[in-house]
Backbone as JSON, one array per atom type, in Angstrom:
{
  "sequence": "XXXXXXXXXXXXXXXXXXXXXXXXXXXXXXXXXXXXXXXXXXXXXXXXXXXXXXXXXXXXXXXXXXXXXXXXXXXXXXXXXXXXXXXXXXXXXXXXXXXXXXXXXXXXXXXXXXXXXXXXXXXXXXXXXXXXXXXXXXXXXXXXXXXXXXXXXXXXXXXXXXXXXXXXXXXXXXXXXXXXXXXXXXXXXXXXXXXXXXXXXXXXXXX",
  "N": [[111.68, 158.03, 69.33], [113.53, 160.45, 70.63], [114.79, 163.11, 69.07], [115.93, 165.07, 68.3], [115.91, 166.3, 70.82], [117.79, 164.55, 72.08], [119.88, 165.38, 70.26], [119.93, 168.21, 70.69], [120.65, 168.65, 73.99], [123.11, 166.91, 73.36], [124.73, 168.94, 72.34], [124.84, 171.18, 74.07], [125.8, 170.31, 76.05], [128.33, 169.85, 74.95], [128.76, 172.31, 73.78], [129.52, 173.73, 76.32], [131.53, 172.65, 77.17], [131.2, 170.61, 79.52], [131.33, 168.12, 81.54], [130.16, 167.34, 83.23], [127.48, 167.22, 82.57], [127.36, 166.08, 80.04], [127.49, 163.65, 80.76], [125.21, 163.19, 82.23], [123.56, 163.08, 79.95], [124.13, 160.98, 78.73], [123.88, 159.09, 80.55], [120.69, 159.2, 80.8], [120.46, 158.68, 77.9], [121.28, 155.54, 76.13], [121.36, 154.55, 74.29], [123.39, 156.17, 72.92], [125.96, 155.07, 73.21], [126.17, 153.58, 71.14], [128.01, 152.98, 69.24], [130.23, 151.87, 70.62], [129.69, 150.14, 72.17], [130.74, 146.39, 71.14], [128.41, 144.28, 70.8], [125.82, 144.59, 68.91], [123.18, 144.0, 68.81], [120.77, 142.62, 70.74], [121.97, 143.59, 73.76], [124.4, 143.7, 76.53], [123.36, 144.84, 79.48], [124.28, 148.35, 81.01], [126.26, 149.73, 83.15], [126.54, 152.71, 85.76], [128.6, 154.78, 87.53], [130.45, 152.67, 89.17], [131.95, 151.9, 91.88], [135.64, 150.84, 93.02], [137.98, 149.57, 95.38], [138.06, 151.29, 96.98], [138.93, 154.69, 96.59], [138.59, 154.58, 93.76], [136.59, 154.65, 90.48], [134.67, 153.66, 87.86], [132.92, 155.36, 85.06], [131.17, 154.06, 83.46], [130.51, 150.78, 82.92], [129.62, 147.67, 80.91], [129.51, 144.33, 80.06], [130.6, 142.23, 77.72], [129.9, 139.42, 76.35], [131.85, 137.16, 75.38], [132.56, 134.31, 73.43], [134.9, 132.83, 74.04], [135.26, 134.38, 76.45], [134.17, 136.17, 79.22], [134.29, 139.7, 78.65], [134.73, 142.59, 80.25], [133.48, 146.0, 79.82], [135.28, 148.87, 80.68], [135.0, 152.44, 81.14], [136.34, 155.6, 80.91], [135.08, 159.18, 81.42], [135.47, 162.55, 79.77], [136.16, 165.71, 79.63], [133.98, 166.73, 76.88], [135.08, 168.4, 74.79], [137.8, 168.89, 75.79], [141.34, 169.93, 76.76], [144.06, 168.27, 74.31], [146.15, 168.05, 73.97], [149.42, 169.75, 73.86], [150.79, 172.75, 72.05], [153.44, 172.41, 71.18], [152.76, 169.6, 70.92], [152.54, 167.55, 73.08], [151.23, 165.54, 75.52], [148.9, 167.07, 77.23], [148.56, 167.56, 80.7], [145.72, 167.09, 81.55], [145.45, 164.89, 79.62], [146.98, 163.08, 80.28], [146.1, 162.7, 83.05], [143.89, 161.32, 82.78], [144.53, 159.22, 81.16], [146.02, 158.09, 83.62], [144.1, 157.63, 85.27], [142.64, 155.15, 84.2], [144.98, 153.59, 83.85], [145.22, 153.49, 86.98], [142.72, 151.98, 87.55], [143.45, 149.31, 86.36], [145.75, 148.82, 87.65], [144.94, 148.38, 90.03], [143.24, 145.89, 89.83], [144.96, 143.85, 89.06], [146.47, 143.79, 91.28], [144.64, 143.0, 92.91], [142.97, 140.2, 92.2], [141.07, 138.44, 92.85], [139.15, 140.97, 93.88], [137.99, 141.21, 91.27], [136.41, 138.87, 90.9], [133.95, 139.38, 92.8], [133.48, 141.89, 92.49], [132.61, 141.75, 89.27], [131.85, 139.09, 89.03], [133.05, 137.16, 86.72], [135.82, 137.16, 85.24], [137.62, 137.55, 81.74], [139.43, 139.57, 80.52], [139.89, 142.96, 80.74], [138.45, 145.81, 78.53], [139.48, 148.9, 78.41], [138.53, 152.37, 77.99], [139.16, 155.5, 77.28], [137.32, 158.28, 76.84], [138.15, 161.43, 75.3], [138.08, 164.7, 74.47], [138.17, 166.49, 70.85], [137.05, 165.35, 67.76], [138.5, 166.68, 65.47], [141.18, 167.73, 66.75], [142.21, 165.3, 67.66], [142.72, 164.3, 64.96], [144.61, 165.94, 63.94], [147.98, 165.64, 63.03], [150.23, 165.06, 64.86], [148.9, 164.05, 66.86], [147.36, 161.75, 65.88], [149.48, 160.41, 65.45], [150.34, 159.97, 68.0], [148.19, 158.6, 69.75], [147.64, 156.73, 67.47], [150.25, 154.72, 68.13], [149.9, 154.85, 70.84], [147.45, 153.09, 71.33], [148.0, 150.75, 70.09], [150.09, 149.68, 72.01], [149.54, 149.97, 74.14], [147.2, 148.76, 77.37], [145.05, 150.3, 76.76], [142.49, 152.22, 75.0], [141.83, 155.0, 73.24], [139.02, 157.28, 72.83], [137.83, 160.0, 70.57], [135.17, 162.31, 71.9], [133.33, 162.69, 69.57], [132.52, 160.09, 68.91], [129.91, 160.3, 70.35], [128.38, 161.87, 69.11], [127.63, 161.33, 66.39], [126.08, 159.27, 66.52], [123.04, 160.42, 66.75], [121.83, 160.62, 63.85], [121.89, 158.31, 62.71], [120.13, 157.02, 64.74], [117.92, 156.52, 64.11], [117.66, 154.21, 61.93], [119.18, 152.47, 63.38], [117.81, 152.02, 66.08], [115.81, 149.94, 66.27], [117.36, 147.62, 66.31], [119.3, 147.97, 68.13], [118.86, 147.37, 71.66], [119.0, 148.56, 74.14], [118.21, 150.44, 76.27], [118.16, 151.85, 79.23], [120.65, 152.64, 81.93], [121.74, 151.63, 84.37], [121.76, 151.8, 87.85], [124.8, 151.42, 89.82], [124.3, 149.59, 92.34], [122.75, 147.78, 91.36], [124.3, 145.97, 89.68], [125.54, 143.95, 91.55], [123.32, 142.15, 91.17], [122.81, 141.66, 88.66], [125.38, 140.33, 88.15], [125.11, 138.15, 89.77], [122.53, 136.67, 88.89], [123.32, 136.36, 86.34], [123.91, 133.56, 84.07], [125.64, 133.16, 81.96], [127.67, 133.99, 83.28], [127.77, 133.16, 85.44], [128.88, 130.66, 85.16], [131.11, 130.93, 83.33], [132.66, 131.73, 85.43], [133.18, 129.45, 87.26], [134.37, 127.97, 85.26], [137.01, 129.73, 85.03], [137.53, 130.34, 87.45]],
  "CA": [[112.95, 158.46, 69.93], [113.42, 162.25, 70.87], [116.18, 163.09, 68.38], [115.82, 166.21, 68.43], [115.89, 166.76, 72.62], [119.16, 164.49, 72.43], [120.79, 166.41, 69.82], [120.2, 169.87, 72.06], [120.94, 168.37, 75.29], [124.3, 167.17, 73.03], [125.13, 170.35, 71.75], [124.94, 171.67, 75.0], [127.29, 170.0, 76.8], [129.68, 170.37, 74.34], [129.32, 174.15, 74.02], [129.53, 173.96, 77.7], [132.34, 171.6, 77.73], [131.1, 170.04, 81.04], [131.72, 166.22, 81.64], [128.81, 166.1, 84.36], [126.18, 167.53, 81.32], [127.27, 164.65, 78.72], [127.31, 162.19, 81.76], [123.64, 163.32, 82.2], [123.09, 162.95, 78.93], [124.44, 159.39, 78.46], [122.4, 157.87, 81.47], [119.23, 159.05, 80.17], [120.29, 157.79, 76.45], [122.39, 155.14, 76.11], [121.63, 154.37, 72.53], [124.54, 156.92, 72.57], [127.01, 154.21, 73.18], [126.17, 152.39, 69.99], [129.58, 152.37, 68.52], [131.72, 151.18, 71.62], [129.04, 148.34, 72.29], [130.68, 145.18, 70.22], [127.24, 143.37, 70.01], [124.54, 145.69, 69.13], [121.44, 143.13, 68.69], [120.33, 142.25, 72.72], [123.57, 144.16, 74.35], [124.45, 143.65, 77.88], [122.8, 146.04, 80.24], [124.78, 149.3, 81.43], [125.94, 149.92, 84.81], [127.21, 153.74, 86.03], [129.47, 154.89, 88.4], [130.92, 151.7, 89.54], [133.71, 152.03, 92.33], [136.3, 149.7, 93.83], [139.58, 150.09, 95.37], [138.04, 152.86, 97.84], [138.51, 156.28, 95.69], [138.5, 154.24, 92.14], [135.64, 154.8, 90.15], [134.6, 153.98, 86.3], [131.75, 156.23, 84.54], [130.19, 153.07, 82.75], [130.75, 149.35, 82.47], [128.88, 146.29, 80.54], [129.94, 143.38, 80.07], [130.35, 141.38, 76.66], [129.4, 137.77, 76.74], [132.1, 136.37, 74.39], [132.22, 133.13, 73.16], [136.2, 133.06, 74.5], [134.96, 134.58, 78.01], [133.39, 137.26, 79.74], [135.55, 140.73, 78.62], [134.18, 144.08, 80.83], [133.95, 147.28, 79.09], [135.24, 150.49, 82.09], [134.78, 153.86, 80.23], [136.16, 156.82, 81.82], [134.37, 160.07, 80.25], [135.98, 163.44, 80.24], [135.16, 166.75, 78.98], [134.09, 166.82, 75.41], [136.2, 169.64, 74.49], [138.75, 168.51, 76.52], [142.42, 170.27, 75.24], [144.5, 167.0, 74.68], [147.95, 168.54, 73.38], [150.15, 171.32, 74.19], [151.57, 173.71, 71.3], [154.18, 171.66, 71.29], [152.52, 168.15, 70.21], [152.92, 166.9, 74.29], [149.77, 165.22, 76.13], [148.57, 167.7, 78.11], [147.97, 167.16, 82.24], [144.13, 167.13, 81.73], [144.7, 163.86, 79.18], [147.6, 162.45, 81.09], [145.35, 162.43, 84.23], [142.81, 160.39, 82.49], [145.03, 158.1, 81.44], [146.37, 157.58, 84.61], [142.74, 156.67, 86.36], [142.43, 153.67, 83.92], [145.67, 152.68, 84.61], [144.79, 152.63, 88.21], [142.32, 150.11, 87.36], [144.07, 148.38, 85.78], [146.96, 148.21, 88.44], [144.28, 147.23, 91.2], [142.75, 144.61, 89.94], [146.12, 143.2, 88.39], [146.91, 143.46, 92.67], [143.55, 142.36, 93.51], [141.87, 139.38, 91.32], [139.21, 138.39, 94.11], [137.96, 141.55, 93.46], [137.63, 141.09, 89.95], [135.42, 137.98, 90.84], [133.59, 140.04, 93.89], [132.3, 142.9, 91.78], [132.08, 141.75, 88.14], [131.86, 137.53, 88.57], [133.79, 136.67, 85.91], [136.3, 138.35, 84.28], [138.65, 136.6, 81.02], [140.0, 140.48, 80.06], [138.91, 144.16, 80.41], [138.95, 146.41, 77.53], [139.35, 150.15, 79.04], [138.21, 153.5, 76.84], [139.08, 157.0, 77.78], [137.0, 159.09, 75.78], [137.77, 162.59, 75.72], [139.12, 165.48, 72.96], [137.46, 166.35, 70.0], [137.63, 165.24, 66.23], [139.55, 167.61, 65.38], [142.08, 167.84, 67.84], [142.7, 163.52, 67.59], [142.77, 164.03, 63.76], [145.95, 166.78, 63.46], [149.04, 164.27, 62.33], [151.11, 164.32, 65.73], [147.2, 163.24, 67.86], [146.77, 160.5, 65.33], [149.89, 158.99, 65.78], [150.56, 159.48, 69.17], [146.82, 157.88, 69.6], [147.74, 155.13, 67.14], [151.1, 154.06, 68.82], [149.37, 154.45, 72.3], [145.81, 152.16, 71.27], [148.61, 149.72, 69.98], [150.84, 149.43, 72.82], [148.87, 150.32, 76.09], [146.1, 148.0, 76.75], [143.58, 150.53, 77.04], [141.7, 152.84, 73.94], [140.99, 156.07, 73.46], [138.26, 157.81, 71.64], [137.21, 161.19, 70.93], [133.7, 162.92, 72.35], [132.44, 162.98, 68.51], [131.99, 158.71, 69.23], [128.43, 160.54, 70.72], [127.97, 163.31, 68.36], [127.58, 161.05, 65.62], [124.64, 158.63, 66.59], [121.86, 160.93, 66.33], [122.27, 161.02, 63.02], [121.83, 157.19, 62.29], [119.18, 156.44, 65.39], [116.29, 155.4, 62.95], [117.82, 153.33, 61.59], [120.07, 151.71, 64.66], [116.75, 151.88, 67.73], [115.35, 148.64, 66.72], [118.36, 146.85, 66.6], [120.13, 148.41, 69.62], [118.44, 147.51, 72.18], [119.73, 149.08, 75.35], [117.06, 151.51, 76.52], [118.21, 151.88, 80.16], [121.4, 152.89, 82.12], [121.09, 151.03, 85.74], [122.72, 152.0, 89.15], [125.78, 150.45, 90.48], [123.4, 148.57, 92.91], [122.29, 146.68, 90.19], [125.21, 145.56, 89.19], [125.45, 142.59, 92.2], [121.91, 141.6, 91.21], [122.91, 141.01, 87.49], [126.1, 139.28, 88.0], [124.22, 136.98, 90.49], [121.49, 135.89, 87.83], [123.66, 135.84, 85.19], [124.05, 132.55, 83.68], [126.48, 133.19, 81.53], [128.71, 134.8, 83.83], [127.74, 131.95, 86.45], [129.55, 129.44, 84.68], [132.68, 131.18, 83.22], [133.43, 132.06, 86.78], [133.7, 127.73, 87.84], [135.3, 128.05, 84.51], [137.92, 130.46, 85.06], [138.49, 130.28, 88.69]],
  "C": [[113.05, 159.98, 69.83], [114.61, 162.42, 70.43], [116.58, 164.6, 68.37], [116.25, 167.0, 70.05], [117.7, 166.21, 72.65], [120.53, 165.22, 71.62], [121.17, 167.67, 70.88], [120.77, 169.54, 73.67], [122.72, 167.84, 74.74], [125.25, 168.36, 73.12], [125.54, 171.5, 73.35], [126.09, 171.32, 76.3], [128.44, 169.74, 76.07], [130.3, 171.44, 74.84], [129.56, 174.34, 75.18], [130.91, 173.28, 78.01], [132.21, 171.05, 79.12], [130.58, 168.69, 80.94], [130.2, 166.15, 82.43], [127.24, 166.53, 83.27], [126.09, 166.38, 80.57], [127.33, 163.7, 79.68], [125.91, 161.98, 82.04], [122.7, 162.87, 80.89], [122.91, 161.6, 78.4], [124.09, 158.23, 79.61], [121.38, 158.12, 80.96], [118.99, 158.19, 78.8], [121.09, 157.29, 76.2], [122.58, 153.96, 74.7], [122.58, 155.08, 72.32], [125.82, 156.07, 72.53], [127.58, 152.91, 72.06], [127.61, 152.37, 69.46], [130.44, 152.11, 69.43], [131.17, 149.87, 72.26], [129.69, 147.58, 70.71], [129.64, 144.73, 69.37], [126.21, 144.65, 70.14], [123.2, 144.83, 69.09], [121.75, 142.26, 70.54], [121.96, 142.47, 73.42], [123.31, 143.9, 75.95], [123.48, 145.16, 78.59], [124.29, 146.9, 80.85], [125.2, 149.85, 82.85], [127.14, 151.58, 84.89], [128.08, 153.85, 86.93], [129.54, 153.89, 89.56], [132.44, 151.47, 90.5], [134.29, 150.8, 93.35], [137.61, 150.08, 94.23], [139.41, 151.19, 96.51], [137.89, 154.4, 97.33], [138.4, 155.85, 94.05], [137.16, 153.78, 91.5], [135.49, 154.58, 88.39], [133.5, 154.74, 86.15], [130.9, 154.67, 84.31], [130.79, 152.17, 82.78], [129.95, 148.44, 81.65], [130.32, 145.29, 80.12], [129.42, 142.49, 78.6], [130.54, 140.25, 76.73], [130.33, 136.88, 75.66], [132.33, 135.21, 74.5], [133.73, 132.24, 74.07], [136.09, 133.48, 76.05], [134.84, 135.9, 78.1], [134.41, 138.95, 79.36], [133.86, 141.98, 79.07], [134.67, 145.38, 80.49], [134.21, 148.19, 80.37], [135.43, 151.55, 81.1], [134.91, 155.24, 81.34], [135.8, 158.05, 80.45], [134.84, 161.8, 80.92], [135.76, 164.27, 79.42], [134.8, 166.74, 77.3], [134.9, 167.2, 73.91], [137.48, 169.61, 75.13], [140.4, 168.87, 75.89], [142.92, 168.75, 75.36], [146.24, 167.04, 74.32], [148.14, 169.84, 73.49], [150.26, 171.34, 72.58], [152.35, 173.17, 70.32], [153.79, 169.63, 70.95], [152.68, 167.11, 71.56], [151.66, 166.58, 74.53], [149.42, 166.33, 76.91], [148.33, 166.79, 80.04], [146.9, 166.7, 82.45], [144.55, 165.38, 80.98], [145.7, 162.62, 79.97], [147.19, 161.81, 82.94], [144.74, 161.38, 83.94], [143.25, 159.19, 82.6], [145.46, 157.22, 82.95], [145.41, 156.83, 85.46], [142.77, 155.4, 85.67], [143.61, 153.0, 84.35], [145.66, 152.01, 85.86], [144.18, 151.58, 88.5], [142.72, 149.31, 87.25], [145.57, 147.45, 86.81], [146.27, 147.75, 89.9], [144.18, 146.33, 91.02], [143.65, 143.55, 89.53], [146.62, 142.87, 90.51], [146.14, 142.56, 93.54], [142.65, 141.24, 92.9], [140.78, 139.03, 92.2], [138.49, 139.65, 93.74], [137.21, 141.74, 92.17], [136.34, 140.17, 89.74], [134.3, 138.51, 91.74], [132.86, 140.68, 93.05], [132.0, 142.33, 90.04], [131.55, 139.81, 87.63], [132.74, 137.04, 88.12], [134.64, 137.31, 84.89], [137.68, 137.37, 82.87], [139.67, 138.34, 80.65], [139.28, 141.45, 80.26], [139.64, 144.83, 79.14], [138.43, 148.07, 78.61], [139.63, 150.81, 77.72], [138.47, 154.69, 77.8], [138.26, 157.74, 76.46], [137.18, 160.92, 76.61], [138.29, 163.51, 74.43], [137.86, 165.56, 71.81], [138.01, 165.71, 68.46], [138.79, 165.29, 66.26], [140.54, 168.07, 65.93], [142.94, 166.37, 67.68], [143.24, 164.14, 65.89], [144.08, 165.29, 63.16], [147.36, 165.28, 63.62], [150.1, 164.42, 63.63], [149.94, 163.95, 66.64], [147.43, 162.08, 66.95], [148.07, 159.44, 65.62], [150.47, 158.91, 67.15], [149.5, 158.83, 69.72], [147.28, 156.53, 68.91], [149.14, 154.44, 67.38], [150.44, 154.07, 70.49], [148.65, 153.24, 72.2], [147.06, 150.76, 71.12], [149.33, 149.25, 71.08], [150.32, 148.9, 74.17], [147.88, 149.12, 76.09], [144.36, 149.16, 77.56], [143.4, 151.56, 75.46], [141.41, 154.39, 74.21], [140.17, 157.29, 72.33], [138.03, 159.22, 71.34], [135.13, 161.1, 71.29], [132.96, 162.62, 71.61], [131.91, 161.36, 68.55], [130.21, 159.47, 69.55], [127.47, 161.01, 69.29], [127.34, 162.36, 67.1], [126.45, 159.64, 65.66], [123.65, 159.37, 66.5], [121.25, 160.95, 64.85], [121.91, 159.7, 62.03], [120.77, 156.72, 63.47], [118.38, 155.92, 64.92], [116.47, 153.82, 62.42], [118.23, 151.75, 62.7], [118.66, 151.7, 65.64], [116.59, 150.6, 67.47], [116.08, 147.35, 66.64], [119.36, 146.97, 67.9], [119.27, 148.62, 71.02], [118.13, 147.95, 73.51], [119.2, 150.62, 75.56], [117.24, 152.42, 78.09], [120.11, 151.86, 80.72], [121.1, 152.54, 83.78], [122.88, 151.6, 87.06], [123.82, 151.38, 89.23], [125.54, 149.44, 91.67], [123.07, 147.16, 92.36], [123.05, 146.01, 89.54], [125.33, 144.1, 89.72], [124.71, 141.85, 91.43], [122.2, 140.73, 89.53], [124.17, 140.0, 87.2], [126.04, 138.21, 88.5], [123.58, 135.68, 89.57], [121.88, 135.84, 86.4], [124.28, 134.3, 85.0], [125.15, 131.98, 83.19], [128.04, 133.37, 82.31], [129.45, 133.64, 85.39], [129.25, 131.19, 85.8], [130.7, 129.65, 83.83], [133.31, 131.17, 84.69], [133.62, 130.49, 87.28], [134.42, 127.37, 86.74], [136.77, 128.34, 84.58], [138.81, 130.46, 86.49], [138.97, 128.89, 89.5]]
}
């Protein structure tokens, strides 16, 4: 594993704060996602910029196979460095935007369930992540609890950037258990909810 290349190629789109650098970064390596994958031993496969709705787009999706029914991860990904609070202890515009795209999701497919079965097969719940902000920024005492009355309330999550920063660090240990080597088109997406098995048979389940 090139731990070393993904550190610097990290580091770099930090210091850069630019979303389309760490988006580059996290298709090529998506052992980076180890802590927002559930199952880490044989994980769903990865699918990228995934859009529906016409202009609505997620960064990443998989899909966890639970035992309860199919729940689809959407991950929108926004600058690293991203500010996330005014002065003043307010959301800023930049994190209030974000939010707002998952909501959109969330208020299509709540309009649209066919498409829920259309693009993902089978759906029992999504769990939506905004990651954006740093540490340090989440971790000052009006971020943490406007963060932990949001995560509770809303039904979507949101993480900081350092979620990345902090796998390199543990890869040795985590590669041969995390097996998710590959980050696949939005093409590929049909093809796997087709031949999935699993996904087959919640969907005569569910619908």
């Amino acid at each position: 594993m090139e731990i070393d290349i993904i550190e610097t190629k990290l580091k770099n789109a930090f210091e850069s704060n630019s979303e389309v650098k760490l988006l580059e970064v996290l298709k090529q390596y998506p052992i980076l996602f180890y802590e927002l994958y559930s199952r880490h031993f044989g994980p769903c496969p990865c699918f990228c910029e995934v859009s529906f709705g016409g202009e609505l787009r997620c960064d990443f999706c998989w899909l966890n196979d639970n035992s309860d029914g199919p729940e689809w991860v959407l991950v929108e990904i926004e600058k690293p460095r991203m500010k996330c609070f005014t002065q003043k202890g307010e959301p800023t515009s930049d994190l209030n935007h974000a939010i707002e795209q998952v909501k959109s999701w969330d208020r299509y497919f709540s309009k649209n369930p066919l498409e829920k079965t259309r693009i993902f097969g089978a759906v029992k719940k999504f769990r939506y992540i905004v990651i954006a902000g740093s540490k340090e920024e989440w971790a000052t005492k009006h971020a943490a609890e406007w963060r932990a009355d949001n995560n509770t309330k809303m039904n979507y999550e949101i993480r900081s950037s350092d979620v990345f920063l902090r796998v390199p660090e543990t890869i040795e240990s985590v590669k041969d258990t995390f097996t998710l080597t590959q980050v696949y088109p939005p093409s590929e997406l049909k093809k796997f909810v087709e031949g999935n098995t699993y996904l087959q048979t919640m969907k005569s389940l569910l619908n």
